[in-house]
mmCIF file of the N, C-alpha and C atoms, coordinates in Angstrom:
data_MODEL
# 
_entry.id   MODEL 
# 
loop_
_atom_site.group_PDB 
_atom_site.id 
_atom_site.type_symbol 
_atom_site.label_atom_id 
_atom_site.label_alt_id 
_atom_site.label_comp_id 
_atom_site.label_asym_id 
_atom_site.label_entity_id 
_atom_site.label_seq_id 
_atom_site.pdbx_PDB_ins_code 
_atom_site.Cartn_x 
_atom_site.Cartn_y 
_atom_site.Cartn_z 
_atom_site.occupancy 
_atom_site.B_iso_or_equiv 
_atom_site.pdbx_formal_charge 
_atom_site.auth_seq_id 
_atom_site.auth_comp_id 
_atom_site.auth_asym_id 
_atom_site.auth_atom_id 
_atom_site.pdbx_PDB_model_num 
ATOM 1   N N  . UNK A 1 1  ? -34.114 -31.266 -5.956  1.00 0.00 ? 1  UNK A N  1 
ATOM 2   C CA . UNK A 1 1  ? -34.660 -31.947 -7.102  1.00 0.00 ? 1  UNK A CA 1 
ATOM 3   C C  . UNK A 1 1  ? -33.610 -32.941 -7.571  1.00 0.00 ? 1  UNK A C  1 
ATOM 4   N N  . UNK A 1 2  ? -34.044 -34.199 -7.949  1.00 0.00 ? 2  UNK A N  1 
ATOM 5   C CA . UNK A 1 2  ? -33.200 -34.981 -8.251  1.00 0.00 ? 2  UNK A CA 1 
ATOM 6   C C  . UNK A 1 2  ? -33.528 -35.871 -9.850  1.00 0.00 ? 2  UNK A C  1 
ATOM 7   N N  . UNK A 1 3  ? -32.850 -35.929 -10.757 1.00 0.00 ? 3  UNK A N  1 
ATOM 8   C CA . UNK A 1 3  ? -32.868 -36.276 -11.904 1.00 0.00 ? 3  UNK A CA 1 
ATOM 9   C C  . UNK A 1 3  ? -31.840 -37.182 -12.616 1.00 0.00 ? 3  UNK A C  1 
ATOM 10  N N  . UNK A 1 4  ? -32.242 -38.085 -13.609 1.00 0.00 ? 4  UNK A N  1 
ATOM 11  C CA . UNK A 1 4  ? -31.474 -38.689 -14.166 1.00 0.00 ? 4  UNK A CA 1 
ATOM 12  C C  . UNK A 1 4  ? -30.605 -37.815 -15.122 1.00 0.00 ? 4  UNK A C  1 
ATOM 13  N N  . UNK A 1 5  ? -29.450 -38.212 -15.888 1.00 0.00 ? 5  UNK A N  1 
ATOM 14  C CA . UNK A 1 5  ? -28.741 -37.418 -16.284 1.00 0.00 ? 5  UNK A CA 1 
ATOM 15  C C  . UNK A 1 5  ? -28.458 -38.683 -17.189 1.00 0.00 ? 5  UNK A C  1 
ATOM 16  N N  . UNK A 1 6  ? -29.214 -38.424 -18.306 1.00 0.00 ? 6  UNK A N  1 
ATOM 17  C CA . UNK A 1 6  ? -28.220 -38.805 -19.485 1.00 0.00 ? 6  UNK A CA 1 
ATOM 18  C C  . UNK A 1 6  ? -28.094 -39.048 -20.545 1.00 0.00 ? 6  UNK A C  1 
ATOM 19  N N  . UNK A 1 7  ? -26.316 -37.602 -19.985 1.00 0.00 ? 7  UNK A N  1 
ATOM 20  C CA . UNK A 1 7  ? -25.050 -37.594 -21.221 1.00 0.00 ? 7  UNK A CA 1 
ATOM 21  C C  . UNK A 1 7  ? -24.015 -38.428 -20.672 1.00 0.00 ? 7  UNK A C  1 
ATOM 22  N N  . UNK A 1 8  ? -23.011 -38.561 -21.249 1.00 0.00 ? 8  UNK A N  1 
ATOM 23  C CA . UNK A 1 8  ? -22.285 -39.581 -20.402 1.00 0.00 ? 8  UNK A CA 1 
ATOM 24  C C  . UNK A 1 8  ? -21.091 -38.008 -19.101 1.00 0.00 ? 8  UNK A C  1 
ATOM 25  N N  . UNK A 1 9  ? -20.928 -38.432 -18.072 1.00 0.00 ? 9  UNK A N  1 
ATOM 26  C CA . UNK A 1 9  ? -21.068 -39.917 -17.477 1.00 0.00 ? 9  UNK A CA 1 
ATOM 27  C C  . UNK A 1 9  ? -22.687 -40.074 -17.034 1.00 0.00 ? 9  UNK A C  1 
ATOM 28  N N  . UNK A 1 10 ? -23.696 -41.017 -17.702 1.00 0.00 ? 10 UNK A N  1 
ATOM 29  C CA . UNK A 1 10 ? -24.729 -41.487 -17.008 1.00 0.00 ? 10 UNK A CA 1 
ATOM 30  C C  . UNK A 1 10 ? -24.882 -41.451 -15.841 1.00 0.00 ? 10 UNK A C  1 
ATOM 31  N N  . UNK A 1 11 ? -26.021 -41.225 -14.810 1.00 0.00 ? 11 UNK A N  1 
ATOM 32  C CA . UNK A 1 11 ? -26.379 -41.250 -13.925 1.00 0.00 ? 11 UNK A CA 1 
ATOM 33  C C  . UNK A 1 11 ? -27.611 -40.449 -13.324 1.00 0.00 ? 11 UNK A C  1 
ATOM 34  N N  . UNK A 1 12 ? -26.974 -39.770 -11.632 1.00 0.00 ? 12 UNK A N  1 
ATOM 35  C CA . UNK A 1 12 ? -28.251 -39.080 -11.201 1.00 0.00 ? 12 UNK A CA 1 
ATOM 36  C C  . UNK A 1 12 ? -27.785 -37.816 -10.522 1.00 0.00 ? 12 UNK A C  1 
ATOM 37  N N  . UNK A 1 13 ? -28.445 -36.638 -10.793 1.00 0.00 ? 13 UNK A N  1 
ATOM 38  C CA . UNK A 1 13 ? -27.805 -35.475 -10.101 1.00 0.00 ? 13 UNK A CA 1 
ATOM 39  C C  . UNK A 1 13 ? -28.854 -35.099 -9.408  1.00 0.00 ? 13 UNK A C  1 
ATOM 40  N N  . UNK A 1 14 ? -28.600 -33.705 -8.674  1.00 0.00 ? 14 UNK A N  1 
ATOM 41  C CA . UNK A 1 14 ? -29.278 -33.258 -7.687  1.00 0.00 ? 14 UNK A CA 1 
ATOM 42  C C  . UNK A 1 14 ? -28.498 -31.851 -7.722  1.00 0.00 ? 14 UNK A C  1 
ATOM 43  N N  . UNK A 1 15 ? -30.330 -31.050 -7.881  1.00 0.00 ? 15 UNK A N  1 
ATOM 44  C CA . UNK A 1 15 ? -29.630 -29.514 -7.713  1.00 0.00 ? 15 UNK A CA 1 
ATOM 45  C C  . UNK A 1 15 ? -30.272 -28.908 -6.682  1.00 0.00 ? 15 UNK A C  1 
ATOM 46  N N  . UNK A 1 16 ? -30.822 -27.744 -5.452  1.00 0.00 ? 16 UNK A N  1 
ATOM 47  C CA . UNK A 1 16 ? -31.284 -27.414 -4.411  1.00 0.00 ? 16 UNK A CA 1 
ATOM 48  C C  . UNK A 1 16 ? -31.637 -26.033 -4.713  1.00 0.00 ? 16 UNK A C  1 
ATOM 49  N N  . UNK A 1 17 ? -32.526 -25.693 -4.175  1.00 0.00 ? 17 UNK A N  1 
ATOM 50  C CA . UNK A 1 17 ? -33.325 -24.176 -4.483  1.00 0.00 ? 17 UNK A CA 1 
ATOM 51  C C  . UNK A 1 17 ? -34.010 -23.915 -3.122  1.00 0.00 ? 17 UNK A C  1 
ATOM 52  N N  . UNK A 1 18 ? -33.976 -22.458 -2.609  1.00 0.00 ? 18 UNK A N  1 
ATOM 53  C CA . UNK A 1 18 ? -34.287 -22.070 -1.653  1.00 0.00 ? 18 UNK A CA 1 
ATOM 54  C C  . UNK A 1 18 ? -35.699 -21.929 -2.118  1.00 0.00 ? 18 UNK A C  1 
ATOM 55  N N  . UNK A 1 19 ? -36.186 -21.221 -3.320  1.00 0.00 ? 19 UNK A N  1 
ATOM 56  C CA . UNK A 1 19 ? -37.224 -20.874 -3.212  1.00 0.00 ? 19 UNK A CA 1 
ATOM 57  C C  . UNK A 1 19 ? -37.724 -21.271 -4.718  1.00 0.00 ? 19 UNK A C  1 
ATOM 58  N N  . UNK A 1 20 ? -37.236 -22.104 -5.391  1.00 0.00 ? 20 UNK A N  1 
ATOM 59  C CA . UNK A 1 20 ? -37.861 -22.959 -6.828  1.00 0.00 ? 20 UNK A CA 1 
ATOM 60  C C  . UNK A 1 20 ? -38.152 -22.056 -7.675  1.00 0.00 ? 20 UNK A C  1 
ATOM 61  N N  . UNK A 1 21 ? -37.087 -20.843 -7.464  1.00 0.00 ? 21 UNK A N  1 
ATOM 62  C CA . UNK A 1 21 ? -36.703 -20.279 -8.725  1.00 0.00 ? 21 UNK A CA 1 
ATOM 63  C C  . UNK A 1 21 ? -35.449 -19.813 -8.827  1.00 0.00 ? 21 UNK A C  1 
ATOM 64  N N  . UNK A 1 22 ? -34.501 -20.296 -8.202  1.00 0.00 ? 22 UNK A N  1 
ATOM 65  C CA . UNK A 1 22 ? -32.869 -19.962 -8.455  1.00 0.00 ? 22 UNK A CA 1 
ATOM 66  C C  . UNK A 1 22 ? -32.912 -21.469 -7.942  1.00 0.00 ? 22 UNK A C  1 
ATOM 67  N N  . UNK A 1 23 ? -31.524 -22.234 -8.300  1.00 0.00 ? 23 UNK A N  1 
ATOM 68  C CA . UNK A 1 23 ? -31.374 -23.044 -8.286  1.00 0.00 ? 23 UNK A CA 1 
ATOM 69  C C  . UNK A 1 23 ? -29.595 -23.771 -8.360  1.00 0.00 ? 23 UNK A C  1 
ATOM 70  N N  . UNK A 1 24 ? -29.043 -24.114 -7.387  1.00 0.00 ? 24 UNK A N  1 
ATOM 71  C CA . UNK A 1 24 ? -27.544 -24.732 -7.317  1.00 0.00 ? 24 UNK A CA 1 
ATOM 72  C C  . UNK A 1 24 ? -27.248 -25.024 -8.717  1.00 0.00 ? 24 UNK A C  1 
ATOM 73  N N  . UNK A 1 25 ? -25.578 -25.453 -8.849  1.00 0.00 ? 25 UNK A N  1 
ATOM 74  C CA . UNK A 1 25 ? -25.151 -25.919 -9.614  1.00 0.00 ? 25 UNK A CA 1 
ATOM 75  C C  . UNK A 1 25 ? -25.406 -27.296 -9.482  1.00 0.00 ? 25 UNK A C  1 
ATOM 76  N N  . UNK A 1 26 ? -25.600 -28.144 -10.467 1.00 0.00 ? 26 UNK A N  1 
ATOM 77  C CA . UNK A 1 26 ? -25.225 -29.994 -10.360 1.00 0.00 ? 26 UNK A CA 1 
ATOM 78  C C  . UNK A 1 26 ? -24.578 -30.587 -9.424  1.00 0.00 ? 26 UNK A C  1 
ATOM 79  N N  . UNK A 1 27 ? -24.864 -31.369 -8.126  1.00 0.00 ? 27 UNK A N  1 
ATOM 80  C CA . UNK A 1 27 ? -24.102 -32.230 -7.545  1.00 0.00 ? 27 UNK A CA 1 
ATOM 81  C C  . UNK A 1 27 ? -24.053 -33.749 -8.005  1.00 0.00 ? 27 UNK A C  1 
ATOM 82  N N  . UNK A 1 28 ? -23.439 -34.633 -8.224  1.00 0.00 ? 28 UNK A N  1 
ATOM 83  C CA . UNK A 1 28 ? -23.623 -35.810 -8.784  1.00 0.00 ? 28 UNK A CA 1 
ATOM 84  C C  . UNK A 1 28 ? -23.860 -36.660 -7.875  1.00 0.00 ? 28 UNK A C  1 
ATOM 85  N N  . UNK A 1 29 ? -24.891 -37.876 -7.742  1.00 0.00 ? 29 UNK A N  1 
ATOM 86  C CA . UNK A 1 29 ? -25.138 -38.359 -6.755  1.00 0.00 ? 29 UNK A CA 1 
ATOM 87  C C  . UNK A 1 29 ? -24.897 -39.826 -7.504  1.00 0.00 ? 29 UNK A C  1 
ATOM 88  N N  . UNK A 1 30 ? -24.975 -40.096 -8.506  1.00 0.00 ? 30 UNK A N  1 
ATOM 89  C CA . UNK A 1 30 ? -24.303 -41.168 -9.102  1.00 0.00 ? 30 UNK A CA 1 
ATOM 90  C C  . UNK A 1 30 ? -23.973 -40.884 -10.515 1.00 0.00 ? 30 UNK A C  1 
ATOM 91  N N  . UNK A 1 31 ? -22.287 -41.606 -10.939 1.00 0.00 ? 31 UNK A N  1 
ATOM 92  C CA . UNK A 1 31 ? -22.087 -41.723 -12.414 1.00 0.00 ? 31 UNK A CA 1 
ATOM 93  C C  . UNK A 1 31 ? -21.749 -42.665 -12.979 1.00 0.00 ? 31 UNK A C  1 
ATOM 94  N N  . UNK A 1 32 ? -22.134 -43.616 -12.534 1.00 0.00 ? 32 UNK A N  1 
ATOM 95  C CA . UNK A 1 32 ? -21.280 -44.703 -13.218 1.00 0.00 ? 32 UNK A CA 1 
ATOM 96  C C  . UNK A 1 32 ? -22.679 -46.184 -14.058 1.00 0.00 ? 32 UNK A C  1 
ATOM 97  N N  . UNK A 1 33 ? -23.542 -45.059 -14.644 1.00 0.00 ? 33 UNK A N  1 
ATOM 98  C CA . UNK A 1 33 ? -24.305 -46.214 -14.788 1.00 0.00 ? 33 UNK A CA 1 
ATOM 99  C C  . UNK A 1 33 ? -23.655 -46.498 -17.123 1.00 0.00 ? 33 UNK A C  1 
ATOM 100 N N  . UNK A 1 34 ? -24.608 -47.525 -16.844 1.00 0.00 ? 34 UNK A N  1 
ATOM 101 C CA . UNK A 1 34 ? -23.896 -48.074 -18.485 1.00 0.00 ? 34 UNK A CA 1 
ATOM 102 C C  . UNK A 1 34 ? -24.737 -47.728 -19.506 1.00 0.00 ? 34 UNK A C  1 
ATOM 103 N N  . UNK A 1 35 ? -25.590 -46.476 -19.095 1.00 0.00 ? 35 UNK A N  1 
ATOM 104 C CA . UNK A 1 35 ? -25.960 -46.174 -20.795 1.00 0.00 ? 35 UNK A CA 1 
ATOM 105 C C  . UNK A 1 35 ? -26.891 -44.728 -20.353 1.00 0.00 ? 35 UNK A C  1 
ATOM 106 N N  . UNK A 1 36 ? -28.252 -44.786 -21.456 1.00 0.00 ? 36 UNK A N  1 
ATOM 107 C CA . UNK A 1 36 ? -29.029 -43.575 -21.062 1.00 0.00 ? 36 UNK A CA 1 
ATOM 108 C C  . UNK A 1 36 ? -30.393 -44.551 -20.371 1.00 0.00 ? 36 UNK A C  1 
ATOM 109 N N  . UNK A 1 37 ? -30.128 -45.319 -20.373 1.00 0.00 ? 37 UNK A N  1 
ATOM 110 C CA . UNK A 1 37 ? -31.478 -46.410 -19.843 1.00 0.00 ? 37 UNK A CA 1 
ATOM 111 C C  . UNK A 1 37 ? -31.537 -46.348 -18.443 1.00 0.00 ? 37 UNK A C  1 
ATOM 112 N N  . UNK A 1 38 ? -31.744 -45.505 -17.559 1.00 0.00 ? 38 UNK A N  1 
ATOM 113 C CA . UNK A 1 38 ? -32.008 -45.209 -16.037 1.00 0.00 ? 38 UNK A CA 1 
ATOM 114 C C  . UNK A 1 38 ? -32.644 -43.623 -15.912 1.00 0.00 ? 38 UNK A C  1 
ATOM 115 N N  . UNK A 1 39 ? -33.075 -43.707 -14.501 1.00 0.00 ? 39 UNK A N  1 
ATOM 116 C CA . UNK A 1 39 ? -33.153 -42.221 -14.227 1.00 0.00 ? 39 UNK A CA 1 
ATOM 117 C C  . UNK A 1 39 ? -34.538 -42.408 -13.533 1.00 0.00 ? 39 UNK A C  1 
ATOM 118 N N  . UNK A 1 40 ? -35.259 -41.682 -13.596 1.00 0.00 ? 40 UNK A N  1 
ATOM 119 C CA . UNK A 1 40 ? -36.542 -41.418 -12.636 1.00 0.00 ? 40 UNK A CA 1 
ATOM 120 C C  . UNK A 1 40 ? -36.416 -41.503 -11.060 1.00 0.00 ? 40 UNK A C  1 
ATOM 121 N N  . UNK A 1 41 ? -34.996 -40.619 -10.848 1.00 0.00 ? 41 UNK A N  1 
ATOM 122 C CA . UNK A 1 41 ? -35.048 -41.190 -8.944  1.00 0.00 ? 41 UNK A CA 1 
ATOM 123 C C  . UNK A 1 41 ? -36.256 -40.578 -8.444  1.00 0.00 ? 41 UNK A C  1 
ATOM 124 N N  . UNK A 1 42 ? -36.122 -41.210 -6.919  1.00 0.00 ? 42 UNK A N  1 
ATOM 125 C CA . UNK A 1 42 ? -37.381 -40.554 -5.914  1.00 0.00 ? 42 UNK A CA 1 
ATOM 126 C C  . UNK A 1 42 ? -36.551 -40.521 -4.753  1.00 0.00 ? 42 UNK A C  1 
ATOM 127 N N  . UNK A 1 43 ? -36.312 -39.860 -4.241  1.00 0.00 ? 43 UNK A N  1 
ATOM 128 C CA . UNK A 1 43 ? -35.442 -39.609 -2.979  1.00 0.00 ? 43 UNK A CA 1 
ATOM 129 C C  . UNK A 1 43 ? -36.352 -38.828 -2.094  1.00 0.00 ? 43 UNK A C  1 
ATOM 130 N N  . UNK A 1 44 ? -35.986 -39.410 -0.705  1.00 0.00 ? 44 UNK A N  1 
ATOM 131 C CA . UNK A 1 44 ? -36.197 -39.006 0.713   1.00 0.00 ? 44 UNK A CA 1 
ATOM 132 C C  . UNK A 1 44 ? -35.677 -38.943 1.620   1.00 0.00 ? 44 UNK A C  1 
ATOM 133 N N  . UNK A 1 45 ? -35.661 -38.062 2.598   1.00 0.00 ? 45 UNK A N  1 
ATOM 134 C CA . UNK A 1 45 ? -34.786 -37.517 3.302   1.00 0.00 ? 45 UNK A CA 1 
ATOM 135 C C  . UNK A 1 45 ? -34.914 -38.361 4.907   1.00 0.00 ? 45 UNK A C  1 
ATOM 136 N N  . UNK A 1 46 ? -34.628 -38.403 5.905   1.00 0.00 ? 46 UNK A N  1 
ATOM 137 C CA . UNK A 1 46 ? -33.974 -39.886 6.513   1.00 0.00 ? 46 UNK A CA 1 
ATOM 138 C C  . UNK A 1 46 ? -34.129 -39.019 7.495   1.00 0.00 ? 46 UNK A C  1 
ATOM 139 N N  . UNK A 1 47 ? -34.363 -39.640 8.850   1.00 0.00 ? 47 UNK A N  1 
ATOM 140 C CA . UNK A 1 47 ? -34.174 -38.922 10.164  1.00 0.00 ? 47 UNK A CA 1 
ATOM 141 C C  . UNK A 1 47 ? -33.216 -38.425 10.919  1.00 0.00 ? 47 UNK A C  1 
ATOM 142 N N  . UNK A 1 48 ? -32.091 -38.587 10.378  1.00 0.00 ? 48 UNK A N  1 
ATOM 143 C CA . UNK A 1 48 ? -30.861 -38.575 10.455  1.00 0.00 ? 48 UNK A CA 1 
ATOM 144 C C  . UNK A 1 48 ? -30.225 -36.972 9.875   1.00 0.00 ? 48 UNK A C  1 
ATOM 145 N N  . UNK A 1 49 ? -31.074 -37.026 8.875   1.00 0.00 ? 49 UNK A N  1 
ATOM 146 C CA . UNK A 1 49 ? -31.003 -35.772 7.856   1.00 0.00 ? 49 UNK A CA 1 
ATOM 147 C C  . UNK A 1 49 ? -30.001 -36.474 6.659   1.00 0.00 ? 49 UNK A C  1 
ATOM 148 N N  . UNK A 1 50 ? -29.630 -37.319 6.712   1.00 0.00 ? 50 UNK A N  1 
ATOM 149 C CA . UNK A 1 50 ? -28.743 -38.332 4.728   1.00 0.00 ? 50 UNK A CA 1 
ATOM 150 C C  . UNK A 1 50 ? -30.362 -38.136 3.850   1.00 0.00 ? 50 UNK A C  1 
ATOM 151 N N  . UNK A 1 51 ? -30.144 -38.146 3.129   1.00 0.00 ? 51 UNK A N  1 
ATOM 152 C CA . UNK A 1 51 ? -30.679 -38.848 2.164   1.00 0.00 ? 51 UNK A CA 1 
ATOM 153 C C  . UNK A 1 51 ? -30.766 -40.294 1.282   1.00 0.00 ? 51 UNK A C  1 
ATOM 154 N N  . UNK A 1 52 ? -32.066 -40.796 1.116   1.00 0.00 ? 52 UNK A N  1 
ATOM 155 C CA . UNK A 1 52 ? -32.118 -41.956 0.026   1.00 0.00 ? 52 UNK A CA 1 
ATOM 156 C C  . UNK A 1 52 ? -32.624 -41.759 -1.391  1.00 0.00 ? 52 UNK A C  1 
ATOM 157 N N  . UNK A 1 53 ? -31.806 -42.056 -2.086  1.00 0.00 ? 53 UNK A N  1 
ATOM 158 C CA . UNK A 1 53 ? -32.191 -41.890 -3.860  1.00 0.00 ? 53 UNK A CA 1 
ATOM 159 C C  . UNK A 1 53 ? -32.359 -43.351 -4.241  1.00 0.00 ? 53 UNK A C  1 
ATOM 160 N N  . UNK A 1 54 ? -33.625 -43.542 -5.241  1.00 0.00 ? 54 UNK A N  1 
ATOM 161 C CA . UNK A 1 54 ? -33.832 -44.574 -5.435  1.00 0.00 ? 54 UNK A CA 1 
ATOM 162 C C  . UNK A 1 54 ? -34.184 -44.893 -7.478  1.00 0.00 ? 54 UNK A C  1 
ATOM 163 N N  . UNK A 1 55 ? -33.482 -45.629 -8.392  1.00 0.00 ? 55 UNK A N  1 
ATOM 164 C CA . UNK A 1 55 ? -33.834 -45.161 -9.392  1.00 0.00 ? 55 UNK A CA 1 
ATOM 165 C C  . UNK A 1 55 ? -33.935 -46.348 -10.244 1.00 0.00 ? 55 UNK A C  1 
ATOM 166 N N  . UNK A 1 56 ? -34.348 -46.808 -11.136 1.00 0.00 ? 56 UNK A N  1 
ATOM 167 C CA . UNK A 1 56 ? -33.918 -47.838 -12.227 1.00 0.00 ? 56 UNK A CA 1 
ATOM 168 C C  . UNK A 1 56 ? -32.517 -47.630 -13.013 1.00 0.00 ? 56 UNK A C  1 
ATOM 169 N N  . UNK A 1 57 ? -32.208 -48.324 -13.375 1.00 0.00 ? 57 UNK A N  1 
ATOM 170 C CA . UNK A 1 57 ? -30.866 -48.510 -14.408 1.00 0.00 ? 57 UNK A CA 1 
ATOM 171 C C  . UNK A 1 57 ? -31.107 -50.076 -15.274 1.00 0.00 ? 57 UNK A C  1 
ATOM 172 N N  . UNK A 1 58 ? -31.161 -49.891 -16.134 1.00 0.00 ? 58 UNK A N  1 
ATOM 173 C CA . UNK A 1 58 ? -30.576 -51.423 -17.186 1.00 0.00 ? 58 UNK A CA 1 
ATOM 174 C C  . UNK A 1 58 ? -28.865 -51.481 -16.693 1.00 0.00 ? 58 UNK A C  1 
ATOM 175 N N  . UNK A 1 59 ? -28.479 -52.749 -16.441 1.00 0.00 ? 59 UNK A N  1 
ATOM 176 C CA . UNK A 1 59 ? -27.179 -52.549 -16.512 1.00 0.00 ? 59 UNK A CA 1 
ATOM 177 C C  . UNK A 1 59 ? -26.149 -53.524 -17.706 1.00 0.00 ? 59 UNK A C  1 
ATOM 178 N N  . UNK A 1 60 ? -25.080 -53.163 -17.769 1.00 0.00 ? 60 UNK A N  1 
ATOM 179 C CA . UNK A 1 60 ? -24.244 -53.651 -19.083 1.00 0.00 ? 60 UNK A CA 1 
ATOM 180 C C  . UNK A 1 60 ? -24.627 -54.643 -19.404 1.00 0.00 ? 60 UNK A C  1 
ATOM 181 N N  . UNK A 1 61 ? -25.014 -55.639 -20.701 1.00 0.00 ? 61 UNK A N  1 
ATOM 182 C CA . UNK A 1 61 ? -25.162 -56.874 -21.030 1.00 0.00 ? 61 UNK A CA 1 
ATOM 183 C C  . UNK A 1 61 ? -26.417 -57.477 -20.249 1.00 0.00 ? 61 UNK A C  1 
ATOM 184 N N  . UNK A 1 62 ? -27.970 -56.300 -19.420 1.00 0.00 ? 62 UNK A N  1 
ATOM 185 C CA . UNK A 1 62 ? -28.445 -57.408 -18.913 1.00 0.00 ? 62 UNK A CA 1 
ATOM 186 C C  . UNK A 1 62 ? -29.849 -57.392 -19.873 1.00 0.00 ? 62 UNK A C  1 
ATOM 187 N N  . UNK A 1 63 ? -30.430 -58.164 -19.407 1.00 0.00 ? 63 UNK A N  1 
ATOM 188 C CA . UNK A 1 63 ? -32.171 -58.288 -20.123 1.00 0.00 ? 63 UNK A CA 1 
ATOM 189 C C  . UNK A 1 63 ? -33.411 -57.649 -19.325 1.00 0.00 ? 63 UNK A C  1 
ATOM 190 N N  . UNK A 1 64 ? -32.735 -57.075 -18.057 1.00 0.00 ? 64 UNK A N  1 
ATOM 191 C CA . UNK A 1 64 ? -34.010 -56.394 -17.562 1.00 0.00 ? 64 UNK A CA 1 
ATOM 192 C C  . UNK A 1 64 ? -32.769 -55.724 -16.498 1.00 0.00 ? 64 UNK A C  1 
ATOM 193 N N  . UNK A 1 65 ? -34.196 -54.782 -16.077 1.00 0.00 ? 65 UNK A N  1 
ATOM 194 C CA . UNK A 1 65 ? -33.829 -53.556 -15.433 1.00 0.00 ? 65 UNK A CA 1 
ATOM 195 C C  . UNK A 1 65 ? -33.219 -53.288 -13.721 1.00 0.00 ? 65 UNK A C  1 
ATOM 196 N N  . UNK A 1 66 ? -32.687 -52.959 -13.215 1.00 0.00 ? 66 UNK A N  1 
ATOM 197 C CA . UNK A 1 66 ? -32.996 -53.364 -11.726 1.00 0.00 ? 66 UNK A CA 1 
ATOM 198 C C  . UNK A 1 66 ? -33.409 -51.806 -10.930 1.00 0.00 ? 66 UNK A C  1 
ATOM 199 N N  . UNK A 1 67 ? -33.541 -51.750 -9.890  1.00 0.00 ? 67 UNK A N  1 
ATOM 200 C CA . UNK A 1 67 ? -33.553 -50.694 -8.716  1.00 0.00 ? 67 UNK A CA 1 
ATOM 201 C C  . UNK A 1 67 ? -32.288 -50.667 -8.040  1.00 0.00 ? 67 UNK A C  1 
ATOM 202 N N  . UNK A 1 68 ? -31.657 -49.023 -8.284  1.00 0.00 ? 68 UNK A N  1 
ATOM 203 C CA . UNK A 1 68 ? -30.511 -49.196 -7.324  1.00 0.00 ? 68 UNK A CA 1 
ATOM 204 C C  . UNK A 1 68 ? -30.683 -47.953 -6.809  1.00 0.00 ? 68 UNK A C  1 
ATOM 205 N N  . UNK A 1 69 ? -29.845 -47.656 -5.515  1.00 0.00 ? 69 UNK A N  1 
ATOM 206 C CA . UNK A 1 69 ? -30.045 -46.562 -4.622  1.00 0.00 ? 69 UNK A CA 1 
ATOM 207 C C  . UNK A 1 69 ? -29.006 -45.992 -4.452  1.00 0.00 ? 69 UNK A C  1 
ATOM 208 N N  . UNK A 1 70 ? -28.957 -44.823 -3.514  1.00 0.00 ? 70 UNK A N  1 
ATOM 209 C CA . UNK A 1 70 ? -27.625 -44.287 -3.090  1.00 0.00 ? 70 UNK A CA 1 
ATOM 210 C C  . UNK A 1 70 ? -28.016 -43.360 -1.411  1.00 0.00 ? 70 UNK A C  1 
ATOM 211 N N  . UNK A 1 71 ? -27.090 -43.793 -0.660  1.00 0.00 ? 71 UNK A N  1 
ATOM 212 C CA . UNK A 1 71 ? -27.345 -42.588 0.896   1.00 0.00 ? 71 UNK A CA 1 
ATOM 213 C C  . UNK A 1 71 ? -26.334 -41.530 0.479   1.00 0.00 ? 71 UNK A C  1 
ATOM 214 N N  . UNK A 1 72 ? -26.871 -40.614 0.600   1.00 0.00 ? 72 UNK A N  1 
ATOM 215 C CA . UNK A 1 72 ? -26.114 -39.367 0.513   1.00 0.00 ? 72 UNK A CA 1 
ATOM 216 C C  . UNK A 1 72 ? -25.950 -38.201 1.450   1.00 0.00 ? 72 UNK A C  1 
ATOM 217 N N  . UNK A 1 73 ? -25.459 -37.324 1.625   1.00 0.00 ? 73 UNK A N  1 
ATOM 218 C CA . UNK A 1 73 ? -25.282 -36.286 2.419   1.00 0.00 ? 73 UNK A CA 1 
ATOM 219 C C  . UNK A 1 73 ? -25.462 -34.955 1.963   1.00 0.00 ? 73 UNK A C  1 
ATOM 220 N N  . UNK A 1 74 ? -26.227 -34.471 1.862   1.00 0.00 ? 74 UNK A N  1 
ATOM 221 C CA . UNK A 1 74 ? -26.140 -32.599 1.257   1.00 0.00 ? 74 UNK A CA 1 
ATOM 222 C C  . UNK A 1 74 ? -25.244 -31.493 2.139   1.00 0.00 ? 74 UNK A C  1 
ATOM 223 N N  . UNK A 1 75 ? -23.758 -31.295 1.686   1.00 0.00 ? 75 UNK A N  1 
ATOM 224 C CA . UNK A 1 75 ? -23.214 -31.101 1.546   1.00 0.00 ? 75 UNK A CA 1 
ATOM 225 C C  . UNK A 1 75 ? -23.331 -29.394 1.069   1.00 0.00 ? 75 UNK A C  1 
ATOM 226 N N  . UNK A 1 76 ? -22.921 -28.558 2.277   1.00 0.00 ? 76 UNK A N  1 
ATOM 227 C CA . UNK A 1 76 ? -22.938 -26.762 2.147   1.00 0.00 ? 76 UNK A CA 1 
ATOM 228 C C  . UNK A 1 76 ? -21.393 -26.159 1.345   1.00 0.00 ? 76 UNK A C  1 
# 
């Protein structure tokens, strides 16, 4: 499951559950965004087995919003 997060540091975490009722601690998959104005990722998993996270953010000083992503690795 992957979610926006935000307290500061802003961003997007990701927690993993075998069976969607116990559930990992927080991994951070991004922190560095500039406020609470982001979040709603959608991530999918890659043939490779990485992952893609995909989310909105406003960023510092702008007037509209953009789409930014992240490849990641899930990590045992």
């Amino acid at each position: 499951m992957t979610y926006g997060y935000r307290r500061p540091p802003f961003g997007n975490q990701v927690r993993i559950s075998e069976d969607g009722r116990k559930w990992s601690a927080p991994r951070t998959i991004s922190d560095d965004g500039a406020s609470v104005d982001l979040g709603y990722p959608s991530t999918v998993q890659l043939k490779d087995g990485t992952f893609v996270t995909v989310w909105y953010e406003l960023p510092r000083n702008a007037a509209n919003a953009v789409l930014r992503q992240a490849r990641w690795v899930l990590e045992s």
